[in-house]
C-alpha positions in Angstrom: 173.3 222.9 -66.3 175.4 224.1 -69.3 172.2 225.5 -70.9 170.7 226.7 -67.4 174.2 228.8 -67.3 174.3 229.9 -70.8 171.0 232.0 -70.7 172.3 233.9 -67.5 169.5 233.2 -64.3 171.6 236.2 -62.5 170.2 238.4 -65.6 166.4 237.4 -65.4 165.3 240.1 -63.0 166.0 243.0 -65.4 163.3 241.8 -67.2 161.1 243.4 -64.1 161.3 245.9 -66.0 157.8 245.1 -68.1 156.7 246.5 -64.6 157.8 249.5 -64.9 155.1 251.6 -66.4 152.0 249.7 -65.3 153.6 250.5 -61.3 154.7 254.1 -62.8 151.2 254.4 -63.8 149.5 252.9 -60.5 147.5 250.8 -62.7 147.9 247.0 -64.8 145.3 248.4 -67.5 143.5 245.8 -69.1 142.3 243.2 -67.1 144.4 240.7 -66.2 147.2 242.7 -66.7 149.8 241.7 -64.2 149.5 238.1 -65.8 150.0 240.0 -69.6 153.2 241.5 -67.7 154.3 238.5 -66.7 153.7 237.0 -70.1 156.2 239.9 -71.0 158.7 239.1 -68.5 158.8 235.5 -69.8 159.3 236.4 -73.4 162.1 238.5 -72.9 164.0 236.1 -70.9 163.3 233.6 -73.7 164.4 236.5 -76.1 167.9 237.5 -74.1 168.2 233.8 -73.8 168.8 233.8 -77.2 171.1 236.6 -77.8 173.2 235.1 -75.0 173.6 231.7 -76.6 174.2 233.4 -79.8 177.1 235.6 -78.5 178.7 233.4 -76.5 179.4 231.6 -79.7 180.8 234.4 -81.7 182.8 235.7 -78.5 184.1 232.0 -77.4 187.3 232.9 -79.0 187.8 235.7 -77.3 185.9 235.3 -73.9 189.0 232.0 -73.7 191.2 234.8 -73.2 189.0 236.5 -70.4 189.7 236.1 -67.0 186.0 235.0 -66.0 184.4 234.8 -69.1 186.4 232.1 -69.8 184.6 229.7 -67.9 180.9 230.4 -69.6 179.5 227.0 -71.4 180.2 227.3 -74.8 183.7 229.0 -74.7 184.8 226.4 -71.7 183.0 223.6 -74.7 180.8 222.4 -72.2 177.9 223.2 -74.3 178.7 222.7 -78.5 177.9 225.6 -81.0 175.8 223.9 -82.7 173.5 222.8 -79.4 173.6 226.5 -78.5 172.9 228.5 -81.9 168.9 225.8 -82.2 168.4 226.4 -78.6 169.2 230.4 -80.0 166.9 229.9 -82.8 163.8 228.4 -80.3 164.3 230.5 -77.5 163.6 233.8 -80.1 160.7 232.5 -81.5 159.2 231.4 -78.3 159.8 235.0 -77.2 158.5 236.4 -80.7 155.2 234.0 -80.5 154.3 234.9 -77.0 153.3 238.6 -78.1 150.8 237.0 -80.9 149.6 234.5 -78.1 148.1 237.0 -76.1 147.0 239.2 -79.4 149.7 241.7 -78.7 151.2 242.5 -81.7 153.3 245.8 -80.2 154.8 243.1 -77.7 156.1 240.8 -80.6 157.2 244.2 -82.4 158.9 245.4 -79.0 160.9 242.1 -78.7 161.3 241.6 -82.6 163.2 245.3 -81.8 165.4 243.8 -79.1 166.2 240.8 -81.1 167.1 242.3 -83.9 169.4 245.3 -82.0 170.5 242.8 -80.3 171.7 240.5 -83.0 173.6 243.5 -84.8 175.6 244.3 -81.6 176.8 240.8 -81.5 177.4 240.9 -85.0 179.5 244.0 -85.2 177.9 246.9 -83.2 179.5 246.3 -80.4 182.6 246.6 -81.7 181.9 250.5 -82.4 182.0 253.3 -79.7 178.9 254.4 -78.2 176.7 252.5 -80.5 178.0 249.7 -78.3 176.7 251.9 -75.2 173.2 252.9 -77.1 172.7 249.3 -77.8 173.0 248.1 -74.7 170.8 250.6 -73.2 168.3 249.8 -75.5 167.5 246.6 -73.9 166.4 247.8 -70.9 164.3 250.7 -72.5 162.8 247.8 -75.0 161.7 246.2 -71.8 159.7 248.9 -70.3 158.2 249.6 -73.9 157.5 245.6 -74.2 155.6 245.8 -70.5 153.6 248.7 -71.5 152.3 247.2 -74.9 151.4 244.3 -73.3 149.4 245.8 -70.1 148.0 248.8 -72.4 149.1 251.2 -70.0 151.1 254.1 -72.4 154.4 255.2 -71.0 154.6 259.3 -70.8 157.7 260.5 -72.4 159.2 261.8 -69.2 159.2 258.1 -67.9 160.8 257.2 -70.9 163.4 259.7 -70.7 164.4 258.9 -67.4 164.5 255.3 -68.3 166.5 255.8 -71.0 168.7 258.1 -69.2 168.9 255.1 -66.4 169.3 252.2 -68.9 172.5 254.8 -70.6 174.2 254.8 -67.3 174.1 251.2 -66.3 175.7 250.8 -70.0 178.6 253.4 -69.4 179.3 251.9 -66.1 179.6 248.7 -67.1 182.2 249.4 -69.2 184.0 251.6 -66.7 183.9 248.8 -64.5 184.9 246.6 -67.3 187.9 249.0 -68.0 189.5 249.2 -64.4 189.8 245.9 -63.9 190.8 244.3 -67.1 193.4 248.0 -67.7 195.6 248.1 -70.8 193.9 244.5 -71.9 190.5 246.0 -72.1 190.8 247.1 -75.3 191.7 243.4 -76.6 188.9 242.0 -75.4 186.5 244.5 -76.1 187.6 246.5 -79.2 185.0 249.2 -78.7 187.5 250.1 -75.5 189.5 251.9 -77.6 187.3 254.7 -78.5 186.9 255.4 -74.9 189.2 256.7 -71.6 188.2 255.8 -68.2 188.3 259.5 -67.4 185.3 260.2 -70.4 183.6 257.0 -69.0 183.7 258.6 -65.3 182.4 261.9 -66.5 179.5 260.5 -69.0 178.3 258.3 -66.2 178.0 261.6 -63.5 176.9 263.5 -66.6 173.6 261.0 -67.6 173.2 260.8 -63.3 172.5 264.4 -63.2 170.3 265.2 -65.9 168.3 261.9 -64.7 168.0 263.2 -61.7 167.2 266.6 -63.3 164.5 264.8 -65.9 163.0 262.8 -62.9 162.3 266.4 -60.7 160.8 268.2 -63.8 158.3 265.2 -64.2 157.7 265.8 -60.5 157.0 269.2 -60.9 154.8 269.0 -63.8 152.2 266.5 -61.5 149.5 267.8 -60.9 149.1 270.4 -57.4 148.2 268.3 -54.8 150.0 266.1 -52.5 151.1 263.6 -55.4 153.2 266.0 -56.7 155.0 267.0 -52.9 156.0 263.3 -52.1 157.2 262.5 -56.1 159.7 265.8 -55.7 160.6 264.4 -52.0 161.8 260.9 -54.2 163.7 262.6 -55.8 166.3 263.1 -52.8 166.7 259.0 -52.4 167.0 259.0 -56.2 169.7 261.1 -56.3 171.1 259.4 -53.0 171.0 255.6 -55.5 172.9 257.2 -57.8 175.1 258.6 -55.9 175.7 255.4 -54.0 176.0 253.5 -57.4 179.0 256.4 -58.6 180.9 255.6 -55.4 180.7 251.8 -56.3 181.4 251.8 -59.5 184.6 254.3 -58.5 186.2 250.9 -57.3 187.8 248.2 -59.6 185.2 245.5 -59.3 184.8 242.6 -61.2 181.0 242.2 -60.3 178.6 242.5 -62.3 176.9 246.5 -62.2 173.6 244.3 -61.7 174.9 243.1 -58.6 176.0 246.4 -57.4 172.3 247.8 -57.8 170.7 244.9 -56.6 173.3 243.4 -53.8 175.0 246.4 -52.3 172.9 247.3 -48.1 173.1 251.0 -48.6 172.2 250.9 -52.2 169.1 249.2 -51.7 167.9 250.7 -48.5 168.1 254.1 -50.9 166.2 252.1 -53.6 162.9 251.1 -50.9 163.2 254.7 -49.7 162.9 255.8 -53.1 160.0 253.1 -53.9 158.2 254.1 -50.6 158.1 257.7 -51.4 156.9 257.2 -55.0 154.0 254.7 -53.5 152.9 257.1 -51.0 152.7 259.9 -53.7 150.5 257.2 -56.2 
């Protein structure tokens, strides 16, 4: 159960993400592609599995001093360093060999990439201002990249700007939430928190929210004239409805996880179907 807990279950479904641009792109690409995207889903859990275990260890000092985090395997010593850093070492190349095992060499690169980021942001990264942020955002656009090499279905670079723009907000929220409820200590736990206010955090979050909303209605717009294009623009309005709900949420001193926010909250997900239904009926 100590291991189970260590690699985060709660954290699995962002790895949907590989989903992303074969549903984008109303098609899985080579055949038997939703089982080559599922292949991708299962190495990146192996592969954040990995960086977990290997954070927890160089944060159990620290995380001892966290009101929650406190309790995580390896910091509570319910799971040994030593058991977690080989359990580190398989989970990342079980992750790395699954790209080569389905002759997908631009997976393996895409979670090589993630491991490697990854690694450096536990290693020191994430101890600097917004190269904390750009790492962590990273991961999520990583994902999207890792699904696409794997289905052969190329991403268009306005899906990846809104991605990124997405990933870059969930990162800046977190630690916003992060900020107003740990307060002055914030900045001992995380020492990245002090190059940051929770007035600039607040105002790069609505910042990234408009110009993905912006981003996502110009990729609209440049569809193609036909009815596509009229039900992609109407998304758009439950888009920017999400995002306004996930602002609101964020607003309050929270000690959920963001994840659960997007995922968990009625009204934020009822704008997330709508959304989804829109963009459907426009594919």
């Amino acid at each position: 159960m100590a291991v189970v807990q260590s690699t985060r279950p709660r954290q699995w479904p962002k790895n949907l993400l590989v989903l992303a641009a074969p549903l984008a792109g109303d098609t899985f690409g080579r055949r038997d592609g939703l089982l080559y995207a599922l292949v991708a889903g299962a190495a990146f859990i192996a592969a954040s599995s990995a960086v977990y275990l290997v954070n927890d260890v160089l944060d159990a000092e620290r995380d001892r001093s966290h009101p929650y985090k406190r309790f995580r395997p390896v910091a509570s010593g319910r799971l040994a360093h030593t058991q977690a850093l080989a359990l580190a070492m398989c989970f990342a190349l079980a992750g790395l060999v699954a790209g080569f095992a389905i002759s997908e060499p631009w997976l393996a690169a895409a979670i090589a990439a993630y491991l490697l980021i990854s690694f450096l942001y536990s290693a020191g990264l994430k101890h600097v201002p917004f190269a904390e942020l750009a790492c962590v955002a990273s991961g999520f656009v990583l994902r999207v990249v890792g699904g696409a090499a794997a289905t052969h279905v190329p991403p268009s670079g306005w899906f990846l700007l809104v991605c990124s723009l997405g990933a870059l907000m969930v990162a800046i929220a977190k630690r916003y939430t992060e900020f107003t409820v740990l307060g002055s200590d914030a900045a001992a736990h995380r020492p990245a928190m002090h190059g940051y206010s929770l007035r600039a955090l607040r105002l790069a979050q609505r910042a990234v929210s408009v110009i993905m909303v912006g981003s996502y209605a110009l990729w609209a717009v440049g569809e193609p004239a036909s009815a596509m294009r009229i039900w992609h623009l109407i998304s758009s309005i439950p888009l920017a409805a999400a995002l306004a709900r996930f602002d609101r949420l964020t607003a309050r001193a929270t000690s959920k996880p963001v994840e659960d926010l997007i995922a968990r909250d009625p009204l934020m997900v009822c704008c997330e179907l709508a959304w989804l239904a829109l963009f459907a009926i426009g594919l």
